[in-house]
DRENBA-218778 format. One line per 8 residues: number of its first residue (from 1); their letters; for each residue x, y, z negated of C-alpha. Coordinates in steps of 0.001 Angstrom, whole numbers. Layout:
N
NUM	A	X/Y/Z  ...;
END
This chain:
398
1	XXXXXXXX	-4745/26016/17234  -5036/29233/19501  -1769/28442/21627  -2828/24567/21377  -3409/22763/25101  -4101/20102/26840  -3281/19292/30644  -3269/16332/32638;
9	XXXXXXXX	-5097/14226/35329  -8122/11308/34864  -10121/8960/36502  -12256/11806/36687  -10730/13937/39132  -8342/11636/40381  -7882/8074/42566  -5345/5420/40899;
17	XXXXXXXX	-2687/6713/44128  -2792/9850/42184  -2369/8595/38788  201/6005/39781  2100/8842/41076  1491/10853/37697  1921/7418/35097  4897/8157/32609;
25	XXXXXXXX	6500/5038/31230  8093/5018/27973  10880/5468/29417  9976/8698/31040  8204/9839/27832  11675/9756/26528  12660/11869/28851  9537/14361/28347;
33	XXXXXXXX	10604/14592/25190  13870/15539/25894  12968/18487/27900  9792/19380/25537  12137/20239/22639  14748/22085/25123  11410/24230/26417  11221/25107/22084;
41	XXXXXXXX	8012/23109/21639  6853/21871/18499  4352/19645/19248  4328/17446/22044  2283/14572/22797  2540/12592/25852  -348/10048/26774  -118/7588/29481;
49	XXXXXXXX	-2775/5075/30032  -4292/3343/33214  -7021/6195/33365  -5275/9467/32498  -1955/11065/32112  -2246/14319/29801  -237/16152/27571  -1031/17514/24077;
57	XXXXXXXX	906/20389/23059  1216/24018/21588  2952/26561/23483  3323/27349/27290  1406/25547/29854  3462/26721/32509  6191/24469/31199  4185/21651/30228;
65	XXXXXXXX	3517/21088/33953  7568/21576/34435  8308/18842/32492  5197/16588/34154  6020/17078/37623  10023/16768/37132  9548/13919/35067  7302/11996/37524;
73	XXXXXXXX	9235/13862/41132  6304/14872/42413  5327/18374/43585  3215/21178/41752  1411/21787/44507  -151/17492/43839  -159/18273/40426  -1966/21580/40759;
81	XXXXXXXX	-4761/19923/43222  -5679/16878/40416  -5129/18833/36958  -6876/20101/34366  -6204/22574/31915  -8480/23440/28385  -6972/25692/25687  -7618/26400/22160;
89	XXXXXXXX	-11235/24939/20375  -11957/23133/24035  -9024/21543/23688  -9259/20417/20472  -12973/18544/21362  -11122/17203/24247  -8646/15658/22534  -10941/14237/19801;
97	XXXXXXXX	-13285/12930/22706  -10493/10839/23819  -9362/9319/20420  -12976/8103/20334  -13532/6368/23822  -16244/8981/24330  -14302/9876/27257  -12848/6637/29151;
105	XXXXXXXX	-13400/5109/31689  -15846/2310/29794  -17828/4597/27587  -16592/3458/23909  -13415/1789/24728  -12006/1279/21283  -8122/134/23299  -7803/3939/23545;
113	XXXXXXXX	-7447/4820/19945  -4603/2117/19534  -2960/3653/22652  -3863/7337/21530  -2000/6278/17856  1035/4938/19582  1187/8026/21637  1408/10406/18271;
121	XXXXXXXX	3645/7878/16736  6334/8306/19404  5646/11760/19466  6902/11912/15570  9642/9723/16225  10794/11891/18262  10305/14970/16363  7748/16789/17973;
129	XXXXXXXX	4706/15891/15771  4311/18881/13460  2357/18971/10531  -681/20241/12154  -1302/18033/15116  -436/14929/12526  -3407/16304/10036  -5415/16315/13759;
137	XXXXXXXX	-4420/12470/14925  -5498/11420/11109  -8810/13152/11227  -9076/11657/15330  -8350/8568/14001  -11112/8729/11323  -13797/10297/12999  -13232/7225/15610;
145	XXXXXXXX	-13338/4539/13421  -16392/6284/11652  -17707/6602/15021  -17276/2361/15577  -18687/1529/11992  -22345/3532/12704  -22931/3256/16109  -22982/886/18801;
153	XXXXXXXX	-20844/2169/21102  -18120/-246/20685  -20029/-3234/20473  -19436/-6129/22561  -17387/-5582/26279  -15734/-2231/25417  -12000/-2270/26583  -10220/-2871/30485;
161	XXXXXXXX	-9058/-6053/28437  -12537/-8035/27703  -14157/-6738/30944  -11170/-8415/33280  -12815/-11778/31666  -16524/-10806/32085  -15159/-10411/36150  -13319/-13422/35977;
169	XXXXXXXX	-16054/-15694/34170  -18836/-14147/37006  -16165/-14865/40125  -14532/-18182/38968  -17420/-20040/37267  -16544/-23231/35215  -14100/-23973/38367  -10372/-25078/37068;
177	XXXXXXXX	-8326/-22017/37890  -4164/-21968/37671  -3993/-18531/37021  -1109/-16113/36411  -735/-13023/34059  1742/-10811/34843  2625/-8562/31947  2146/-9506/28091;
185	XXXXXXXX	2308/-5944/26701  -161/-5358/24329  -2687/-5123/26371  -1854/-8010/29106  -1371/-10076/25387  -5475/-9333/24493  -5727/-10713/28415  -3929/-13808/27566;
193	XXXXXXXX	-6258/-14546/24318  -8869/-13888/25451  -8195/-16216/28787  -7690/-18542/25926  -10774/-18129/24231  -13426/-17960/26886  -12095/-19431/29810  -10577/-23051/28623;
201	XXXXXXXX	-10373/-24694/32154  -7970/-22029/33090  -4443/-23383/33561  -2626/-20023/32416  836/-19652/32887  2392/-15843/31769  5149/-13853/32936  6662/-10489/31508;
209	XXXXXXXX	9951/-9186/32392  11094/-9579/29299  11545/-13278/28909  12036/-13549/24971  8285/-12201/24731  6555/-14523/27390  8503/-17519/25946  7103/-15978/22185;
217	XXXXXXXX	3253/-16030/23812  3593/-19065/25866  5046/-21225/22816  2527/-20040/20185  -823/-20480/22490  487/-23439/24944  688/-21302/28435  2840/-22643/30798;
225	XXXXXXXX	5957/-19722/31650  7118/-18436/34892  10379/-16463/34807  9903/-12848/36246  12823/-13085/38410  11045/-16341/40303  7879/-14393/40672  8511/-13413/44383;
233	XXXXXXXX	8899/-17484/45587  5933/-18891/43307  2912/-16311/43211  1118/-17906/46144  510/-20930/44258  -1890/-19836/41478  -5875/-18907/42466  -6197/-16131/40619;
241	XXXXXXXX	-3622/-13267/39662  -4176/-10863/37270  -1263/-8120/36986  -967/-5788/33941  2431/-4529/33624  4340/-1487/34956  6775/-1582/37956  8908/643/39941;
249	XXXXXXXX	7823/-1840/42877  5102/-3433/44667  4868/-7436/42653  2040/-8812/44980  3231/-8096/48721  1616/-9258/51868  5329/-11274/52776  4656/-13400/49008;
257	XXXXXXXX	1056/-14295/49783  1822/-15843/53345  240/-19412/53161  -1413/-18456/49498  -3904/-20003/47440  -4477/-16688/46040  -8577/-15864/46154  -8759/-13273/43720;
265	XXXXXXXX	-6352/-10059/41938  -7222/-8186/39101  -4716/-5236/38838  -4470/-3518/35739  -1490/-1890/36440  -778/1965/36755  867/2328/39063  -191/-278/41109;
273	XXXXXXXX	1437/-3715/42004  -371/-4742/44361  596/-3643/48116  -1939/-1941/49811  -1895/-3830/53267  -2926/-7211/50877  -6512/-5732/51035  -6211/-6600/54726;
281	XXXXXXXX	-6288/-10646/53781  -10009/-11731/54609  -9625/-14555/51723  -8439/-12125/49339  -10664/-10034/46477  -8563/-7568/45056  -9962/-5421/42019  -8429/-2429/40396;
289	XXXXXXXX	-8871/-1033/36797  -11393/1696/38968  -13258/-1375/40008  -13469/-3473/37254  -14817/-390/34991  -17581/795/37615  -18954/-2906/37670  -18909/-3533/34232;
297	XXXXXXXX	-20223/-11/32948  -23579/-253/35248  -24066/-2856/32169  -23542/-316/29606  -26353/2201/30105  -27916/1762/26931  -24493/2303/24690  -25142/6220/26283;
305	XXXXXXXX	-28343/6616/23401  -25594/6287/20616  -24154/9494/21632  -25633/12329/20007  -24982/10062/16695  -21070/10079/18005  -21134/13342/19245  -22511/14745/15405;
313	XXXXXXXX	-19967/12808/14002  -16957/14100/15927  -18772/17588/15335  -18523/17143/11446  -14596/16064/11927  -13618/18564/14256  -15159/20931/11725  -13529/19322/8784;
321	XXXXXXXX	-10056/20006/10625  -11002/23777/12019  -11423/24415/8297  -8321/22625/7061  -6329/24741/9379  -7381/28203/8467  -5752/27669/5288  -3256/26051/6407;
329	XXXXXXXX	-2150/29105/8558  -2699/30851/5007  -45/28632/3442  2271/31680/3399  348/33956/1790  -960/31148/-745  2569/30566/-1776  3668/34116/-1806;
337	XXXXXXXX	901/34426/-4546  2226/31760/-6153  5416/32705/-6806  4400/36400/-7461  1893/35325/-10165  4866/33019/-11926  6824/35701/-11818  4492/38302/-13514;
345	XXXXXXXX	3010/35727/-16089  6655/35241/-17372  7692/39287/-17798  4154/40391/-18982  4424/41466/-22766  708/39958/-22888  1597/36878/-22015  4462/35991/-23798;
353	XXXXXXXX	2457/34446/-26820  1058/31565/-24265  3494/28564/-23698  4191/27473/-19957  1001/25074/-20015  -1124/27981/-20494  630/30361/-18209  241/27548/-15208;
361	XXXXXXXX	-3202/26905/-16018  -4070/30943/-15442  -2247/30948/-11854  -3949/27861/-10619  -7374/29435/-11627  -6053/32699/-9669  -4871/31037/-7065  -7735/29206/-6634;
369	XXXXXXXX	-10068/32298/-7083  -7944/33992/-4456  -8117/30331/-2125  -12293/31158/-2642  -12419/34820/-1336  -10564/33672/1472  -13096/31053/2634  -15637/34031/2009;
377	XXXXXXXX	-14124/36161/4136  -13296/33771/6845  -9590/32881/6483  -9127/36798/6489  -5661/38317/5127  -5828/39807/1303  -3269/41266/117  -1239/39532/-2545;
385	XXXXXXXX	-446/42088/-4647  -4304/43176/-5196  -4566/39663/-6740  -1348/40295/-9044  -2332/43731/-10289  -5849/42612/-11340  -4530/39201/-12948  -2109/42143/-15029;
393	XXXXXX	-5190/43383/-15610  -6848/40799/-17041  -3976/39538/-19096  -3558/42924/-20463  -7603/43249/-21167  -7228/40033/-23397;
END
């Protein structure tokens, strides 16, 4: 993992302008992709959520910002004011932090691991998911769900998803509501359930640019369904709007809200929907994702004692891999033995009494005596042929 990197902007260092400006579609990450292999990289992983934009890779920086800034046509000079760069064993925590919602926005959101799996997924589909950052996302992916099962970190309102209600249920009260949802991706779908579930007097109606899905939603739970092409002429008429989709244009505009019922937004969306001059409308609330997570994690103080339990257990993982992958950079050498011990067990004169069941048996105990000095001497090199020459030895001496 020496050459391994991450770079990227957060809600840390950065306002949603600035990560609006840096949010890569999947239609982009296509494109990342693209250039990542033409730049000779290996590994590659893009991820692209509302709170962060970074890139996962092995190689050279330097190019992974290429490819970011080209991608999203903006400058260097942006990128260079907003990013951050760790390398190497910092890298690798980083990374693992993030699997485990021990670094979002909402302390313990447990959306990021499905988003962080999706991310490696189209990374391998794509064919820049080598073996070692794969063995990495598996042990992420355990050392988060290990993290969920024995703490309580993602207990109760965890996710962007659940704590859009908690706002809603606090600003609406048990006051009928038409509401609109705009956007049933995954995560505008756990919007729409849970709508659903805890807010019944809602009249919901959904809309997604892709019609087939809406009409797949709205049929199974009973939401009304408002075509995204007739968005513009009927979004004044709902109370509340929340927006969780991804556009290459402003959806809520200052011109559609003339004469609007429209008291509250919740925008989920990176990059933004909603027109900034529409937080100019005295009878308007708008909320963003930045919003929304400040007020809810003031409620979430006491999740912050669960994480030196987290913190050992991601500790214990990362370790777990750190050791997996010094032998794994041995795989050479461990082969190489292999194939030389085969090799001598069949022409030694010694040996020639033993059957092939006997001969295998003695190179898996060498090679597993030589597997054992390597872990004693910390992954260092041995020499291969040492090993042969005593296992001559041996078989001679008996």
């Amino acid at each position: 993992m020496k050459n391994s990197f991450v770079i990227g902007i957060t809600f840390k260092n950065a306002n949603i302008a600035t990560r609006s400006a840096f949010s890569i579609s999947p239609e982009k990450q296509k494109e990342c992709y693209d250039m990542a292999r033409s730049h000779n990289f290996n590994d590659f992983v893009v991820l692209s959520t509302c709170n962060r934009t970074e890139i996962y890779g092995a190689g050279c920086v330097a190019h992974a910002e290429y490819i970011i800034t080209t991608v999203c046509n903006q400058p260097k000079e942006l990128l260079d004011e907003y990013k951050f760069v760790k390398t190497s064993e910092e890298a690798l925590s980083h990374i693992f932090h993030v699997a485990s919602g021990l670094d979002s926005q909402i302390l313990g959101d447990y959306e990021i691991l499905g988003q962080f799996k999706n991310a490696c997924k189209f990374s391998k589909e794509n064919g820049l998911l080598g073996p070692v950052f794969e063995r990495m996302a598996n042990i992420c992916i355990q050392a988060s769900k290990e993290i969920k099962t024995k703490t309580a970190l993602s207990k109760g309102t965890v996710s962007a998803s659940y704590a859009a209600i908690e706002i809603l249920k606090d600003k609406i009260k048990e006051k009928p509501t038409k509401c609109l949802l705009v956007g049933t991706g995954k995560f505008g779908n756990n919007i729409a359930k849970n709508i659903k579930h805890y807010l019944p007097h809602f009249d919901l109606t959904i809309s997604n640019r892709t019609y087939a899905t809406a009409l797949d939603i709205a049929t199974a739970n009973g939401f009304s369904l408002l075509p995204f092409e007739d968005l513009n002429d009927n979004i004044k008429d709902y109370d509340v709007i929340v927006l969780s989709t991804t556009a290459d244009k402003y959806i809520v505009t200052p011109e559609n809200l003339q004469n609007s019922r429209t008291r509250l937004i919740l925008d989920l969306s990176i990059p933004q929907t909603v027109h900034p001059q529409c937080k100019y409308n005295s009878n308007l609330e708008i909320l963003d994702i930045d919003s929304i997570s400040a007020i809810l994690d003031k409620s979430l103080e006491n999740r912050k004692t669960y994480l030196p339990i987290a913190n050992g257990i991601l500790n214990t993982h990362i370790a777990s891999f750190i050791d997996w992958n010094k032998f794994y950079e041995q795989r050479n050498q461990i082969v190489t033995l292999k194939n030389m011990l085969i090799e001598a067990s069949n022409s030694c004169p010694h040996l020639a009494r033993l059957d092939d069941a006997k001969k295998d048996e003695l190179v898996k105990k060498t090679v597993a005596s030589f597997v054992l000095e390597l872990k004693q001497n910390n992954g260092m090199q041995l020499e291969p042929e040492e090993i042969v020459n005593k296992f001559m030895r041996h078989a001679s001496a008996n």
